[in-house]
C-alpha positions in Angstrom: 0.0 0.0 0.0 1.5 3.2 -0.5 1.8 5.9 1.7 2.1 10.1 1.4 4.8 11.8 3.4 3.3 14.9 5.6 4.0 16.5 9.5 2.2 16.1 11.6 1.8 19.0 14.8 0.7 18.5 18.1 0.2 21.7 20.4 -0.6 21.7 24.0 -1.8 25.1 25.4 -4.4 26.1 27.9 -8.0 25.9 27.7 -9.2 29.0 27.6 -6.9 29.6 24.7 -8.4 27.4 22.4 -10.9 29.2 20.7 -7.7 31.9 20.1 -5.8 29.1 18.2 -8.2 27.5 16.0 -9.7 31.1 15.0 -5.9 31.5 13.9 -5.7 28.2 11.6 -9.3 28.9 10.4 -7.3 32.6 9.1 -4.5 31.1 8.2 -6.7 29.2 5.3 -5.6 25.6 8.0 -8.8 23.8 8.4 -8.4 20.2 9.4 -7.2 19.2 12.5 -8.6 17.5 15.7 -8.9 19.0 19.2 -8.7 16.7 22.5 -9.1 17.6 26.3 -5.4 17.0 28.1 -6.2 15.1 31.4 -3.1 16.0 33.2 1.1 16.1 33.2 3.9 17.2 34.4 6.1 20.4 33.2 8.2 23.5 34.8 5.6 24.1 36.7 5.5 20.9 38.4 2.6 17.7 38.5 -0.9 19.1 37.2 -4.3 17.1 36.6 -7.7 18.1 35.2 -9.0 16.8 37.9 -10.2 18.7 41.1 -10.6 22.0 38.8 -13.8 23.2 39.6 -13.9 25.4 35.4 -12.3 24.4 32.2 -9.8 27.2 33.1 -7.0 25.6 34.3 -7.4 22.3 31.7 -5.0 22.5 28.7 -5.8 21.3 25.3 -4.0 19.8 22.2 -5.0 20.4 19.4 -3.9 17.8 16.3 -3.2 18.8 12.9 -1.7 16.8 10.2 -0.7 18.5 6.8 1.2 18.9 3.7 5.1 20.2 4.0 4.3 23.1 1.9 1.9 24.3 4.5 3.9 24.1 8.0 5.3 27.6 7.7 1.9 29.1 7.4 0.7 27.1 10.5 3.5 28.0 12.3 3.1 31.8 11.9 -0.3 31.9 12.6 -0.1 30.2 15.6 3.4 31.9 17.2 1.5 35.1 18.2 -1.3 33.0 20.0 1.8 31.4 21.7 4.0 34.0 22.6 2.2 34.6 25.8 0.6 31.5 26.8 1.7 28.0 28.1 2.0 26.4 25.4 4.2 23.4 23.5 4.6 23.0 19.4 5.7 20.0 18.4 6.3 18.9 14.7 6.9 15.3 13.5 7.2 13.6 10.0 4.2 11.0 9.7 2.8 9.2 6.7 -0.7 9.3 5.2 -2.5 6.8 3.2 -4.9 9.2 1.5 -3.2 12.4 0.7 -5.7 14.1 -1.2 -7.4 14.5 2.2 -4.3 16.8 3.4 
């Protein structure tokens, strides 16, 4: 079967910043990708868990996106000023796809 190369990006950041950071893709002309709830880790800050908040506030998200190489530079941009203030980790990994018309 043959596969498609693409990246695939994976960024953590806080909750409440989520609607921030997919406005940004949908601008930046970036429309698929896949948003989960983060139930917890570890980081600078120390141990942290979703559980015990009382809001969505203090949750992080990551949001999954997996695209052509042509189009990581216009991710990246859009997202860096929704970043540049805010927890927040960007991490970019070669993957393979079996449909690529779909990216």
């Amino acid at each position: 079967m043959q596969t498609h190369k693409a990246k695939r990006i994976e960024i953590t950041i806080e909750a409440p910043m989520e609607r921030r950071l997919t406005d940004a893709l949908q601008a930046a002309n970036i429309t698929g990708y896949t948003l989960l709830p983060v139930l917890g880790g570890s980081g600078r800050s120390g141990v942290w868990s979703r559980e015990g908040q009382v809001s969505r506030a203090g949750g992080m998200v990551q949001l999954i996106c997996i695209l052509r190489d042509e189009k990581l530079d216009q991710l990246l941009e859009a997202v860096l000023p929704v970043l540049d203030r805010h927890i927040g980790v960007v991490c970019v990994s070669d993957c393979e796809v079996l449909r690529a018309e779909r990216f």
